[in-house]
mmCIF file as gemmi writes it, N, C-alpha and C atoms, coordinates in Angstrom:
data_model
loop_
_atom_site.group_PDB
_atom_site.id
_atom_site.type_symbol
_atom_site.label_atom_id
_atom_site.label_alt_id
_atom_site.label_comp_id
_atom_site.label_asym_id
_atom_site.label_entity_id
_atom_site.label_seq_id
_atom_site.pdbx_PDB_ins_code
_atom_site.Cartn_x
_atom_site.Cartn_y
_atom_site.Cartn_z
_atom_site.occupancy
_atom_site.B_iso_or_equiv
_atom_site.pdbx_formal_charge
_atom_site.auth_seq_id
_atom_site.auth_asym_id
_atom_site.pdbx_PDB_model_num
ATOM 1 N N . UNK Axp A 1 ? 0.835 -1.191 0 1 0 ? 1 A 1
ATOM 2 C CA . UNK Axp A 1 ? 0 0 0 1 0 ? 1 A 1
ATOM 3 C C . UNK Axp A 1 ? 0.871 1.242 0 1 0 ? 1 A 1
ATOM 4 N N . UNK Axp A 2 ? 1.695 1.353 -0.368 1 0 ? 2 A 1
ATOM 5 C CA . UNK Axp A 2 ? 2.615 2.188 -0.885 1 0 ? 2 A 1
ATOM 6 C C . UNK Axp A 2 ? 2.261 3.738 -0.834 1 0 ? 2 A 1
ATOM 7 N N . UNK Axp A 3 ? 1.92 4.886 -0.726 1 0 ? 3 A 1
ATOM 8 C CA . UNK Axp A 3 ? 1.748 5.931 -1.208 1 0 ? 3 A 1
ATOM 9 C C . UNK Axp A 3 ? -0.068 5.976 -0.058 1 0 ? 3 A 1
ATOM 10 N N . UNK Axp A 4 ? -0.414 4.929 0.046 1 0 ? 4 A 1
ATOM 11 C CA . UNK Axp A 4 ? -1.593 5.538 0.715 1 0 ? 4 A 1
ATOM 12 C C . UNK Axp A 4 ? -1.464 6.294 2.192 1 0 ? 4 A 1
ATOM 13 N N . UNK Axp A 5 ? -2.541 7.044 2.96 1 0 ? 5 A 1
ATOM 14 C CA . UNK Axp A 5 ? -1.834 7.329 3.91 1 0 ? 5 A 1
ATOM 15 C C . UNK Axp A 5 ? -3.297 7.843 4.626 1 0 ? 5 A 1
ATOM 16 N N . UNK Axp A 6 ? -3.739 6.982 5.713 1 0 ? 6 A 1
ATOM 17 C CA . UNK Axp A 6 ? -4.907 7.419 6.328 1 0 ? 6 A 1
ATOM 18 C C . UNK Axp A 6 ? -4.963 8.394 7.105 1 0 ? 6 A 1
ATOM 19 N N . UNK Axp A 7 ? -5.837 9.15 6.891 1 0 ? 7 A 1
ATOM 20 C CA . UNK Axp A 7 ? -6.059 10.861 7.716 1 0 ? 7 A 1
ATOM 21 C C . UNK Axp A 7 ? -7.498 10.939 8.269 1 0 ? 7 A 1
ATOM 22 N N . UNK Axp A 8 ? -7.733 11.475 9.54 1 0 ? 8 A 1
ATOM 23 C CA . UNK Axp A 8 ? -8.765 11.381 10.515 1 0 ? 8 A 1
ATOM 24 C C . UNK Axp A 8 ? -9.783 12.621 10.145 1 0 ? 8 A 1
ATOM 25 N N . UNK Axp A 9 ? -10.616 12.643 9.821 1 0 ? 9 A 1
ATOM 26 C CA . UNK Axp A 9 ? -11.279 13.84 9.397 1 0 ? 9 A 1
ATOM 27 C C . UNK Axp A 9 ? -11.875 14.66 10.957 1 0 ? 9 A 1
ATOM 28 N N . UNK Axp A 10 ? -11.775 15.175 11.375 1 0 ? 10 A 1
ATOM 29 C CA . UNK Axp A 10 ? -11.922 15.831 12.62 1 0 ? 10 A 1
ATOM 30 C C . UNK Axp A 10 ? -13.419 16.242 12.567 1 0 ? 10 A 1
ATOM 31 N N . UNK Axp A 11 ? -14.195 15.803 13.654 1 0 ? 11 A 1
ATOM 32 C CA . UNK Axp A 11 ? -15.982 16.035 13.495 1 0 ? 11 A 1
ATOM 33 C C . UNK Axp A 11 ? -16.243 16.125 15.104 1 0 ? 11 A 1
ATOM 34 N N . UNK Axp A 12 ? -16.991 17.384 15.139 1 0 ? 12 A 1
ATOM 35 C CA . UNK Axp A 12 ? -17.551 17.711 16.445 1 0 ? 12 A 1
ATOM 36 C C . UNK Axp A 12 ? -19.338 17.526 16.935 1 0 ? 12 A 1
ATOM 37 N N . UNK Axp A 13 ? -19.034 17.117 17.892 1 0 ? 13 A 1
ATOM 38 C CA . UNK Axp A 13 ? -20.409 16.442 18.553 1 0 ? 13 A 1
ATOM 39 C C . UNK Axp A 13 ? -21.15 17.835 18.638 1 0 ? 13 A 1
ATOM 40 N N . UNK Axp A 14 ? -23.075 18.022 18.034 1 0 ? 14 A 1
ATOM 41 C CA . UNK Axp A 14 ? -23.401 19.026 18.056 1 0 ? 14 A 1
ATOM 42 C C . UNK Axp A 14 ? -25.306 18.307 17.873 1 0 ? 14 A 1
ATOM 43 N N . UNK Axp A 15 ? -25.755 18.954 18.695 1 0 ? 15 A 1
ATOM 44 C CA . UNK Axp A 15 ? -27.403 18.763 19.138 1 0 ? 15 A 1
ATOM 45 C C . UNK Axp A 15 ? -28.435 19.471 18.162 1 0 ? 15 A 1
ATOM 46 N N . UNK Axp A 16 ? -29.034 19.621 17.369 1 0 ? 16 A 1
ATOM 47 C CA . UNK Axp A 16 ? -30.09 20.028 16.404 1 0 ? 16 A 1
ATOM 48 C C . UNK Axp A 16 ? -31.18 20.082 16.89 1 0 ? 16 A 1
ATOM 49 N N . UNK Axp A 17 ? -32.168 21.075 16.482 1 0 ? 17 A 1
ATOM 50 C CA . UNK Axp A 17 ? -33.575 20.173 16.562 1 0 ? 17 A 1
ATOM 51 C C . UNK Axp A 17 ? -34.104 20.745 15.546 1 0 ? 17 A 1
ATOM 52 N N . UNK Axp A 18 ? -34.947 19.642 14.878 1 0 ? 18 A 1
ATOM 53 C CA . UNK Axp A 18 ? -35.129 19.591 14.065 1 0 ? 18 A 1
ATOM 54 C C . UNK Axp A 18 ? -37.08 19.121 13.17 1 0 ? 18 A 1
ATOM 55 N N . UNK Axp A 19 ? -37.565 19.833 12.759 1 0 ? 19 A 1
ATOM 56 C CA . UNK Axp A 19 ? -38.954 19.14 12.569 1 0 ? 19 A 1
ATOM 57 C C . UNK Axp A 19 ? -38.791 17.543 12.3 1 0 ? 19 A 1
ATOM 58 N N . UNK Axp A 20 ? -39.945 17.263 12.726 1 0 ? 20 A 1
ATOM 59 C CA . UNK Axp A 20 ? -40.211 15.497 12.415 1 0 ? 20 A 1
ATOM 60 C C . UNK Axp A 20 ? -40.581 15.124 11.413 1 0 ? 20 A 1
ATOM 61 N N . UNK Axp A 21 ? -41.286 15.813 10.531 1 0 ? 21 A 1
ATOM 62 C CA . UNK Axp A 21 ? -41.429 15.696 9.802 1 0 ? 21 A 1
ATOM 63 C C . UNK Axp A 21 ? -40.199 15.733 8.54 1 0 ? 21 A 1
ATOM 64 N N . UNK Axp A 22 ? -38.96 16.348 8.678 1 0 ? 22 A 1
ATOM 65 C CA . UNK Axp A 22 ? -38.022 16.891 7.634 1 0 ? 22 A 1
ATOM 66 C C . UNK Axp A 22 ? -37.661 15.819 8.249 1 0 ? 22 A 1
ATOM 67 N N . UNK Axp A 23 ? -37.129 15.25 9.741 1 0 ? 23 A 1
ATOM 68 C CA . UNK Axp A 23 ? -36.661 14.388 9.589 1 0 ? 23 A 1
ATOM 69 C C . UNK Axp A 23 ? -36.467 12.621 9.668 1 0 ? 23 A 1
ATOM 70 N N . UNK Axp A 24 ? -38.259 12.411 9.161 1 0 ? 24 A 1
ATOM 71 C CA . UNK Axp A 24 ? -38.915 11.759 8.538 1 0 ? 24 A 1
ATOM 72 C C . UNK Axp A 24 ? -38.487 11.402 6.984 1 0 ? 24 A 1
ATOM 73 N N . UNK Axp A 25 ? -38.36 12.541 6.318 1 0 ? 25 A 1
ATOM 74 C CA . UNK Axp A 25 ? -37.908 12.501 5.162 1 0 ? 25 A 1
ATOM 75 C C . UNK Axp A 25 ? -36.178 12.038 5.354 1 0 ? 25 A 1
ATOM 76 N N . UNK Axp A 26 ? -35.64 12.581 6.091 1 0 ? 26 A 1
ATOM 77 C CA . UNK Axp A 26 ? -33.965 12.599 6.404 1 0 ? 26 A 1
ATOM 78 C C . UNK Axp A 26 ? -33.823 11.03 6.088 1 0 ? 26 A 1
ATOM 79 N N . UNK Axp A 27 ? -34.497 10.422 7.184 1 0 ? 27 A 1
ATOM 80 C CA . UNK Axp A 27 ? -34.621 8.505 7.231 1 0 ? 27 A 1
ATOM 81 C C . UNK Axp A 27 ? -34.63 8.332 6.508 1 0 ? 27 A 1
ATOM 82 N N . UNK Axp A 28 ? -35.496 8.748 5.847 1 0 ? 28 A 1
ATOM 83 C CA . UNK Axp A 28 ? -36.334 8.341 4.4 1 0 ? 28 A 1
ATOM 84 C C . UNK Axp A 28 ? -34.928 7.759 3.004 1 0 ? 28 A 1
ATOM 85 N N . UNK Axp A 29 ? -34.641 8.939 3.314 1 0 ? 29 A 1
ATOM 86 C CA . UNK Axp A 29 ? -33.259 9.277 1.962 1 0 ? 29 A 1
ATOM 87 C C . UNK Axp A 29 ? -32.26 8.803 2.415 1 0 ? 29 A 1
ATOM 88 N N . UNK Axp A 30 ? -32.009 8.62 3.934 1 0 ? 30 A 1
ATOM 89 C CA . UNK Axp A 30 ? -30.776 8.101 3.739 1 0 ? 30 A 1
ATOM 90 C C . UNK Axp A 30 ? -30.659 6.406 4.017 1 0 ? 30 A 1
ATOM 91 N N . UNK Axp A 31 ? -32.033 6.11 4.368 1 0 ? 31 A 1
ATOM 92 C CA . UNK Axp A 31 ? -32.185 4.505 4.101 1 0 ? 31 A 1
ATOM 93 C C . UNK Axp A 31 ? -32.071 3.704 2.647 1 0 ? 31 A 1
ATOM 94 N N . UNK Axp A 32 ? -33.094 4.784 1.805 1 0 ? 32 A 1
ATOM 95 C CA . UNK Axp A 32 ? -32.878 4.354 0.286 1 0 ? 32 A 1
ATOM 96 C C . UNK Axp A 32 ? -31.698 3.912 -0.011 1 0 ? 32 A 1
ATOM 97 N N . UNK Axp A 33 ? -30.428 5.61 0.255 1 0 ? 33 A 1
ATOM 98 C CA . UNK Axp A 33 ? -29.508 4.945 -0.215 1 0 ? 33 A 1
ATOM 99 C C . UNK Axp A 33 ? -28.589 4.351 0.641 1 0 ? 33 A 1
ATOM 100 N N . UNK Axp A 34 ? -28.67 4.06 1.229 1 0 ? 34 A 1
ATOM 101 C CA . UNK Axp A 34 ? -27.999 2.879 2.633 1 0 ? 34 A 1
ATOM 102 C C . UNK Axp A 34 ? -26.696 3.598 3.016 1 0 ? 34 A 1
ATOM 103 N N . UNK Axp A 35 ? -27.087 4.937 3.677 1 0 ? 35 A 1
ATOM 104 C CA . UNK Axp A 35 ? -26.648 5.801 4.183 1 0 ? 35 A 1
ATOM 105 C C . UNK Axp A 35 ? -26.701 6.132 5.736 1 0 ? 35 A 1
ATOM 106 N N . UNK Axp A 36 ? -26.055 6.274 6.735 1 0 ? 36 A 1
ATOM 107 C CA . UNK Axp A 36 ? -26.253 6.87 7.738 1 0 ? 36 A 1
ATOM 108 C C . UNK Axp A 36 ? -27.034 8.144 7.829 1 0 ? 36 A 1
ATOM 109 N N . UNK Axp A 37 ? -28.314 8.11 8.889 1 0 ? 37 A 1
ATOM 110 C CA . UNK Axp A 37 ? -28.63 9.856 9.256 1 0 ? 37 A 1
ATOM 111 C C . UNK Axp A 37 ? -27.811 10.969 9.825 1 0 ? 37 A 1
ATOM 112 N N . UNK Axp A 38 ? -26.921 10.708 10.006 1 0 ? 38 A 1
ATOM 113 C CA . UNK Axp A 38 ? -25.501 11.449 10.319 1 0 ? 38 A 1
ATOM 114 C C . UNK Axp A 38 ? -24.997 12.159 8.918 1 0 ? 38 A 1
ATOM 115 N N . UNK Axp A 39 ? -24.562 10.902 8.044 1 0 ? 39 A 1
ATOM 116 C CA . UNK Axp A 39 ? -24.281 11.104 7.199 1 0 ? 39 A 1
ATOM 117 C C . UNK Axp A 39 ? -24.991 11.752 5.644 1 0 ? 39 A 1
ATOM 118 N N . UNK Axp A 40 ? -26.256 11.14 5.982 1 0 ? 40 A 1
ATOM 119 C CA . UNK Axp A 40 ? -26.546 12.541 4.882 1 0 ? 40 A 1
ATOM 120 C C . UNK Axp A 40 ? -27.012 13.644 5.249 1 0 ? 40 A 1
ATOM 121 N N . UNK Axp A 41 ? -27.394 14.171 6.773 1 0 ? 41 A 1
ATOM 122 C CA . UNK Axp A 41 ? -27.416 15.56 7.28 1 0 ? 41 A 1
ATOM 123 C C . UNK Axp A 41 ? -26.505 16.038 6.837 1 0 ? 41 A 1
ATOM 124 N N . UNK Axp A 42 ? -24.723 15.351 7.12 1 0 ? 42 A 1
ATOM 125 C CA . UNK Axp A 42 ? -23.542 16.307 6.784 1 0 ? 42 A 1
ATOM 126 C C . UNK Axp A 42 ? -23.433 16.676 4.934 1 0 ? 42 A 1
ATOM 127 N N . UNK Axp A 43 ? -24.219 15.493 4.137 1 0 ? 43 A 1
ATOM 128 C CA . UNK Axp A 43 ? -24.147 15.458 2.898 1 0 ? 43 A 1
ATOM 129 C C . UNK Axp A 43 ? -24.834 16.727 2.525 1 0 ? 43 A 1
ATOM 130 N N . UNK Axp A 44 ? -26.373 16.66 2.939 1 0 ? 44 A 1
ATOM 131 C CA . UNK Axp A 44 ? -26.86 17.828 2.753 1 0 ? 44 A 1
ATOM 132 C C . UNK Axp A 44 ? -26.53 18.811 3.056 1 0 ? 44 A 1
ATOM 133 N N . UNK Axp A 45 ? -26.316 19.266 3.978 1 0 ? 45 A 1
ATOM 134 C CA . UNK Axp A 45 ? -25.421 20.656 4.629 1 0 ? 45 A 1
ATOM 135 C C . UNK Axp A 45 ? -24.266 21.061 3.709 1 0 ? 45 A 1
ATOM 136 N N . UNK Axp A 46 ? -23.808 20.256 3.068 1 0 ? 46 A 1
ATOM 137 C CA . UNK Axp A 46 ? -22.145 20.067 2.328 1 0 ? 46 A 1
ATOM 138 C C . UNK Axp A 46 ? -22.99 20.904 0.651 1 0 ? 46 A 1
ATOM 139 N N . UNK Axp A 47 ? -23.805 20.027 0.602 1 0 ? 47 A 1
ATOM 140 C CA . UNK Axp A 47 ? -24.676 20.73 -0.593 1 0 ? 47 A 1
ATOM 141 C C . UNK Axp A 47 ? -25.016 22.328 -0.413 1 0 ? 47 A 1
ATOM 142 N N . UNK Axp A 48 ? -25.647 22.35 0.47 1 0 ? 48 A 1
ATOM 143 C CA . UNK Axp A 48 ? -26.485 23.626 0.63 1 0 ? 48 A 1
ATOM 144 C C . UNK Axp A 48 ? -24.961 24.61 0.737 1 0 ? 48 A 1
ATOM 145 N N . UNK Axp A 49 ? -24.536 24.352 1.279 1 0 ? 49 A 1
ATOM 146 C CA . UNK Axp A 49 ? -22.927 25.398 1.577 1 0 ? 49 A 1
ATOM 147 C C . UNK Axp A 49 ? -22.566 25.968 0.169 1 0 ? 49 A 1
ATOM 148 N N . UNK Axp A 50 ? -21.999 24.418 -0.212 1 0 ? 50 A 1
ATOM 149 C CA . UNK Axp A 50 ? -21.181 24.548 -1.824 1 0 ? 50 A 1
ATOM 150 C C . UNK Axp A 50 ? -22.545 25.5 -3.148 1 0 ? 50 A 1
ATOM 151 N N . UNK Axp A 51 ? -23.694 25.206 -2.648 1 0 ? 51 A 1
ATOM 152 C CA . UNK Axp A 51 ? -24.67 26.019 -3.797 1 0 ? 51 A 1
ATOM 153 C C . UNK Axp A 51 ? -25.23 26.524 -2.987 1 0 ? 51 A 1
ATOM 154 N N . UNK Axp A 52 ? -25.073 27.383 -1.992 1 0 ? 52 A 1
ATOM 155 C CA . UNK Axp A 52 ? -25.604 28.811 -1.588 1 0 ? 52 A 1
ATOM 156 C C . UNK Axp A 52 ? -25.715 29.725 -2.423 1 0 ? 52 A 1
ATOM 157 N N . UNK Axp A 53 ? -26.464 30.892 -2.645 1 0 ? 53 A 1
ATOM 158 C CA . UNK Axp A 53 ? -26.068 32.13 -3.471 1 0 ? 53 A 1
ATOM 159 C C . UNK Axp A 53 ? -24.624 32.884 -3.132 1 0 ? 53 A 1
ATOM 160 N N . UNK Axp A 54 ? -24.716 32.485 -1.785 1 0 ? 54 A 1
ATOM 161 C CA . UNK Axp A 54 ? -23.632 33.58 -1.009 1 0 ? 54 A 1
ATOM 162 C C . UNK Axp A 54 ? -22.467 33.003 -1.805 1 0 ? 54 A 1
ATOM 163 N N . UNK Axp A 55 ? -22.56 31.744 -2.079 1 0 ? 55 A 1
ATOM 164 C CA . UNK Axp A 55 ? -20.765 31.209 -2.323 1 0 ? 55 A 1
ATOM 165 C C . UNK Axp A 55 ? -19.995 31.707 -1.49 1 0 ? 55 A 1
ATOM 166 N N . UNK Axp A 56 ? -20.42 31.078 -0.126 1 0 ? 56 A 1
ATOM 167 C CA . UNK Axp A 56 ? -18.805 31.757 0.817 1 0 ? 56 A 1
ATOM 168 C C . UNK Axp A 56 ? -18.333 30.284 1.017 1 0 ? 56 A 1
ATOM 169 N N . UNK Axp A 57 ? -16.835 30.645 1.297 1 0 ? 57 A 1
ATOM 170 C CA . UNK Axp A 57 ? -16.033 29.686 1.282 1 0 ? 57 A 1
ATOM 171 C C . UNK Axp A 57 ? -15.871 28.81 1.92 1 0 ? 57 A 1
ATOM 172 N N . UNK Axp A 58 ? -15.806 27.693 1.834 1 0 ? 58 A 1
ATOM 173 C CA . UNK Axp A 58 ? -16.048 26.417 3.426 1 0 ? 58 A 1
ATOM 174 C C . UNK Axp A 58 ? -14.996 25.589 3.671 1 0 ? 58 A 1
């Protein structure tokens, strides 16, 4: 494995609240695609950032 080199992505513990309904849907999408609800909150968020109008930098 030559050249590979594992790096820890640094993620902080943080409390939401959130409608039940949105995150009804959240389950929803990230069961389809056999995704963690962790993980596509951060997916989505990652979206909404990168195509904001604002385009500020992340």
């Amino acid at each position: 494995m030559d050249g590979f080199k594992p790096i820890k992505n640094e993620k902080t513990v943080i409390s939401i609240r959130i409608d039940r309904d949105m995150l009804t849907v959240i389950d929803e999408l990230a069961n389809d695609t056999d995704i963690s609800r962790n993980e596509m909150i951060i997916q989505c968020i990652d979206y909404a950032l990168k195509n904001s109008k604002e385009k500020q930098a992340v």
